[in-house]
C-alpha positions as CSV (number, residue, x, y, z in Angstrom):
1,X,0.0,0.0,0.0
2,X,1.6,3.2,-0.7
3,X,1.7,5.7,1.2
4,X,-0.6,8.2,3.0
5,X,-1.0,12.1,2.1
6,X,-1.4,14.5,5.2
7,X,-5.3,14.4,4.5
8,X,-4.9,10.5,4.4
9,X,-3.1,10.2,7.4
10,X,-5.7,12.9,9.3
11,X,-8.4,10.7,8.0
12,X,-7.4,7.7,9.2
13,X,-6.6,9.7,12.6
14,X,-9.9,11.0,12.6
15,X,-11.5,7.5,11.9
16,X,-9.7,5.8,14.9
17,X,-10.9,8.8,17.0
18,X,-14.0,8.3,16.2
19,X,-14.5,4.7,16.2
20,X,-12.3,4.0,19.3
21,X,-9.4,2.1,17.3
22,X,-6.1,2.7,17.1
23,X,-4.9,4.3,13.5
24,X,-2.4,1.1,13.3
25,X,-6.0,-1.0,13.4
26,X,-7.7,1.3,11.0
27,X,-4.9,1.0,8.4
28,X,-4.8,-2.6,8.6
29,X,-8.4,-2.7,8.1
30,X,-7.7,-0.6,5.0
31,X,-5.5,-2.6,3.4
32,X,-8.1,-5.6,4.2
33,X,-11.0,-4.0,2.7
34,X,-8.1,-2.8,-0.2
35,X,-7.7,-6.5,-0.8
36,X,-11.2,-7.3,-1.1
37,X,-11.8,-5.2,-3.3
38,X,-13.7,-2.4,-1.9
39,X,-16.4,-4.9,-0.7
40,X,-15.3,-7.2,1.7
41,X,-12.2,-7.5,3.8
42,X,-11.1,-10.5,5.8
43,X,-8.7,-9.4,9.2
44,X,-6.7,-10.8,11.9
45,X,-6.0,-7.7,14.5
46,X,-6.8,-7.7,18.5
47,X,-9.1,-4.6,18.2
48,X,-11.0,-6.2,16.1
49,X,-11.8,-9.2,18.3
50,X,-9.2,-11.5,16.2
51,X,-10.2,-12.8,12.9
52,X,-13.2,-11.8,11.3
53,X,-14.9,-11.2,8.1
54,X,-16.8,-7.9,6.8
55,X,-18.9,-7.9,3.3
56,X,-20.6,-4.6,2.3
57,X,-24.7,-4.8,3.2
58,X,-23.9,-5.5,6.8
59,X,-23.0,-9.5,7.0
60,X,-20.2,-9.3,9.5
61,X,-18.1,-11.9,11.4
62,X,-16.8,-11.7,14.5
63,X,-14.4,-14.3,16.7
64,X,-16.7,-12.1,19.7
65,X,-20.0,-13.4,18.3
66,X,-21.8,-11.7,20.6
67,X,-20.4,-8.1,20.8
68,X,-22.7,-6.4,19.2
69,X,-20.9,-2.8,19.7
70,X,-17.9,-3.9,18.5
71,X,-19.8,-5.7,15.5
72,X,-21.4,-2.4,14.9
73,X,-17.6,0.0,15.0
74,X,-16.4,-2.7,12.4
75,X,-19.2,-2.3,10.1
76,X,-19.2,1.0,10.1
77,X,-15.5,1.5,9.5
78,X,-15.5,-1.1,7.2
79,X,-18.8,0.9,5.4
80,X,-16.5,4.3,5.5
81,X,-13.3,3.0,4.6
82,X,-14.9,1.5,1.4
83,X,-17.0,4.7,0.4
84,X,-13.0,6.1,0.4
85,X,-12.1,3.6,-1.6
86,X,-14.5,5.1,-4.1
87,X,-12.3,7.6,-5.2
88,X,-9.1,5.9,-5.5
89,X,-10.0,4.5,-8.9
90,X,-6.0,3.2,-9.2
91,X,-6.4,1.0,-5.8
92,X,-9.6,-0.9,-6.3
93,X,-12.3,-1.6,-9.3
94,X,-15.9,0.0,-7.9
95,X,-18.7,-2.9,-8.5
96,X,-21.9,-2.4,-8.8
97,X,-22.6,-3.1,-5.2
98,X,-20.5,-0.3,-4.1
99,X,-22.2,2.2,-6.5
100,X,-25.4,0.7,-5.1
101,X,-24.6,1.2,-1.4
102,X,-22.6,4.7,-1.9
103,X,-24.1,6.9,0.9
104,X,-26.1,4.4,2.9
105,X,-25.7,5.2,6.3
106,X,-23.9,1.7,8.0
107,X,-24.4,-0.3,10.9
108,X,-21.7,1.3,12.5
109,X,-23.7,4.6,13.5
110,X,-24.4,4.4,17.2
111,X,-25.4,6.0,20.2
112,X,-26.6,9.8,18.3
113,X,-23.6,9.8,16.4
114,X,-23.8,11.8,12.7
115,X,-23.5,9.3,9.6
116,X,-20.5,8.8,8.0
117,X,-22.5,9.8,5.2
118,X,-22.7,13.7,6.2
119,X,-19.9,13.9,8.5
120,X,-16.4,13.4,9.1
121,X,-13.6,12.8,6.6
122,X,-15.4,13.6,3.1
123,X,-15.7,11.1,0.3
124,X,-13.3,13.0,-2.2
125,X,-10.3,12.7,0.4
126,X,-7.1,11.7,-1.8
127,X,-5.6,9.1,0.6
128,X,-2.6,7.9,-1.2
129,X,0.4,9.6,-2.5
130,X,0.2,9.1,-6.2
131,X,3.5,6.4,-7.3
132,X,6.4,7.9,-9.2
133,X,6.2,7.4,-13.1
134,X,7.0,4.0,-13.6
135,X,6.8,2.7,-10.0
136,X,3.9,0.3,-8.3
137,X,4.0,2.1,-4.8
138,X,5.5,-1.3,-3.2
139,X,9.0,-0.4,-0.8
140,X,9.3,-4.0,0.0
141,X,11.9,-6.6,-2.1
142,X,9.9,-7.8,-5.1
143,X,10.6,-11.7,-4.9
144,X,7.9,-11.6,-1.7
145,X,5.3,-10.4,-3.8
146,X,2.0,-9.3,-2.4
147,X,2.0,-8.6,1.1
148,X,-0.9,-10.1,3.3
149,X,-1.0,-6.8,5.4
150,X,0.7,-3.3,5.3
151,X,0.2,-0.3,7.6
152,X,2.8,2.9,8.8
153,X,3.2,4.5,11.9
154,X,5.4,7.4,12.5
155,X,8.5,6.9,10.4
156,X,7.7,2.8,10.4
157,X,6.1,0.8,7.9
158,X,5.7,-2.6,7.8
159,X,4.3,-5.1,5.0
160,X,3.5,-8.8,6.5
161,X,3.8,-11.5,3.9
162,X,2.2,-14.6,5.5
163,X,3.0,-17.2,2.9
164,X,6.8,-16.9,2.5
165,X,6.3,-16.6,6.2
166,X,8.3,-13.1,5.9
167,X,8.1,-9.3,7.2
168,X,9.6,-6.2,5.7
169,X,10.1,-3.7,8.4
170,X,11.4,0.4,6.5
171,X,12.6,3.0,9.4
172,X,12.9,6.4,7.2
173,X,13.5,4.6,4.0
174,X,15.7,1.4,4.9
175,X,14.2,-1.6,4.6
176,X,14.9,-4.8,6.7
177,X,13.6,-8.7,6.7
178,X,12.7,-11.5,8.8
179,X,11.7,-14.5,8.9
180,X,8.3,-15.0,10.9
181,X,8.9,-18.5,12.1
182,X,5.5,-19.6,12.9
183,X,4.2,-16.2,14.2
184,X,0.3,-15.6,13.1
185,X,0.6,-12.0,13.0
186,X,-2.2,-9.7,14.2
187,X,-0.9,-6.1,15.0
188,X,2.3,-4.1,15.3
189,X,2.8,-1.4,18.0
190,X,5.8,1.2,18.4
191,X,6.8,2.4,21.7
192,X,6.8,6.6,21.5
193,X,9.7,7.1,22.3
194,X,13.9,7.7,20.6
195,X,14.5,4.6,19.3
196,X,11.4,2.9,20.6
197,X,10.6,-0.7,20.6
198,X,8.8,-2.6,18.0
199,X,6.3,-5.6,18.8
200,X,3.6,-7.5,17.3
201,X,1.1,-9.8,18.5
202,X,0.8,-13.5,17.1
203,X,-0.6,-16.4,18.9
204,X,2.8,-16.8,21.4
205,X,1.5,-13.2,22.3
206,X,3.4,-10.3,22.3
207,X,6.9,-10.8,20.6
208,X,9.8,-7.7,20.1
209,X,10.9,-7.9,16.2
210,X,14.2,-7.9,17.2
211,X,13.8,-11.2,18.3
212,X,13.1,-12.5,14.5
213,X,16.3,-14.1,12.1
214,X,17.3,-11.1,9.8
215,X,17.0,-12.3,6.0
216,X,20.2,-12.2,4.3
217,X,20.1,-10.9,0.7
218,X,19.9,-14.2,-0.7
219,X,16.5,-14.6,0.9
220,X,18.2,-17.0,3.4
221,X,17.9,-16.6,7.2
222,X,21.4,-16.3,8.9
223,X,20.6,-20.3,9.9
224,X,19.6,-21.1,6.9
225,X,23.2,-19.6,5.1
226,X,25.2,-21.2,8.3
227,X,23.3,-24.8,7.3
228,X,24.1,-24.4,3.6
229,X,27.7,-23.9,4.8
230,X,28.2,-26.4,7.0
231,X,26.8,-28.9,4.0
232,X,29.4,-27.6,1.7
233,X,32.2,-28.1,3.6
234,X,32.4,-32.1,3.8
235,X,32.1,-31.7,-0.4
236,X,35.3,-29.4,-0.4
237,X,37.0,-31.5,1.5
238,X,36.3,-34.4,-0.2
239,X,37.3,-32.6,-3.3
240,X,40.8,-31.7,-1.5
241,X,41.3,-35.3,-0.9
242,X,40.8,-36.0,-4.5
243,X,42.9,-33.4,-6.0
244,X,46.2,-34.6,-3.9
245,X,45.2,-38.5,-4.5
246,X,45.7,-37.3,-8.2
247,X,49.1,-35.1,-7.5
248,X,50.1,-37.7,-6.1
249,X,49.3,-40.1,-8.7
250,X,51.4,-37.8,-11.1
251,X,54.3,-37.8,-9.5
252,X,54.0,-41.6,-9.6
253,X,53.9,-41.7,-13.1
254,X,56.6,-38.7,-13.6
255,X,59.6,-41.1,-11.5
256,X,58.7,-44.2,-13.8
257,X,59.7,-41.8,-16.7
258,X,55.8,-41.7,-18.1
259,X,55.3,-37.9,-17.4
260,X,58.2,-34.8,-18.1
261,X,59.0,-32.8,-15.6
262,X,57.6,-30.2,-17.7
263,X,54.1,-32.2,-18.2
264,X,53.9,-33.2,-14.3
265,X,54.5,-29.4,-13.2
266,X,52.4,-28.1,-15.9
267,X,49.0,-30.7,-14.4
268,X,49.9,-30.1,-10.8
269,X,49.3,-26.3,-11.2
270,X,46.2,-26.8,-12.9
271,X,45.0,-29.2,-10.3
272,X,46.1,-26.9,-7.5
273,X,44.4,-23.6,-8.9
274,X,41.1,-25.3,-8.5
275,X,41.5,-25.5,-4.3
């Protein structure tokens, strides 16, 4: 997902506000209802009760069956982030179903508050920072392809790829990898502060990134490259052994006057250049 604009980001600020999420939760919810098109989204985040699934016309499930509020804040955020989505014609394809429900006042409006529908962030906000000429948006290595879940906060953005069981982490423009072992992830948090923690929550609970293998640049984690080494070296030294049993051989064949001196030192160089 590329990035927000100022109005984006105060948007999705606003939306959090209003809904009682966090803006972390709100983008990931994005990106979920991005994913589905503009008229459905399937997530995995803690504020949202867990996993869940949200299709526009007010079918919603929740892990918390019986929340009802929270069922109602999903919808409606779900119902506002698609009507958004409306206007970002390079992000989704508009069906017919959104055209249809464009307006419609969702679940999600409780307790007196105004409709999304006449209130808040308007429906011509420009979220997204249009890509450079020639670029997709994506910050993340290519090879991982299409990331299950993005989001930003502050000067962090993350992109979780859950198949390749990877995550790309960029801190003001440098981008970094790990391996997810067998982390289900469901949420990132930064600590506010200089150099600040990052965490995320999966099913072990809460875990610190640091604590993840680093991806070398072969797409390897650091075990991964120490196991490929240690499986080379029994081959290298079985090709030593071979390459000496042959010197050795030569010089054999050079004192029973069936190689020059000229022909022996001429095949021992070649065979040692290739140690």
């Amino acid at each position: 997902m590329r990035p927000l604009t100022p109005e984006g980001r105060r948007t999705i600020t606003h939306l959090a506000q209003r809904y009682g999420f966090s803006a972390e939760a709100v983008m990931t919810m994005l990106q979920s209802v991005i994913e589905g098109h503009g008229t459905m989204a399937q997530f995995n985040h803690p504020e949202f009760g867990g996993v869940g699934q949200w299709m526009q016309g007010g079918m919603i499930m929740l892990s918390d069956m019986f929340n009802h509020v929270l069922k109602a804040k999903v919808d409606g955020l779900c119902n506002e982030l698609s009507n958004l989505l409306l206007h970002q014609p390079d992000m989704v394809r508009p069906s017919s179903s959104q055209s249809q429900h464009q307006g419609c006042q969702p679940a999600g409006n409780m307790g007196g508050e105004q409709s999304p529908s006449n209130a808040g962030p308007s429906g011509t906000t420009s979220l997204f920072v249009p890509p450079s000429e020639g670029r997709t948006g994506a910050w993340w290595p290519g090879e991982l392809g299409s990331p299950t879940a993005v989001g930003a906060q502050n000067n962090v953005q993350y992109a979780y790829f859950r198949g390749p069981r990877r995550l790309a982490i960029a801190i003001n423009g440098q981008v970094t990898v790990y391996d997810t072992l067998d982390h289900q992830i469901g949420g990132f948090s930064q600590q506010q502060s200089l150099g600040g923690s990052l965490t995320f929550n999966s099913q072990h609970g809460v875990v610190n990134i640091a604590d993840l293998p680093v991806i070398s640049p072969t797409g390897r984690s650091q075990r991964q490259e120490g196991q490929v080494a240690l499986a080379q070296q029994p081959q290298e030294r079985a090709q030593e052994t071979e390459i000496f049993a042959v010197i050795e051989r030569l010089a054999e064949l050079k004192a029973r006057g069936l190689l020059s001196e000229e022909e022996y030192t001429a095949k021992k160089a070649d065979l040692l250049s290739r140690l």
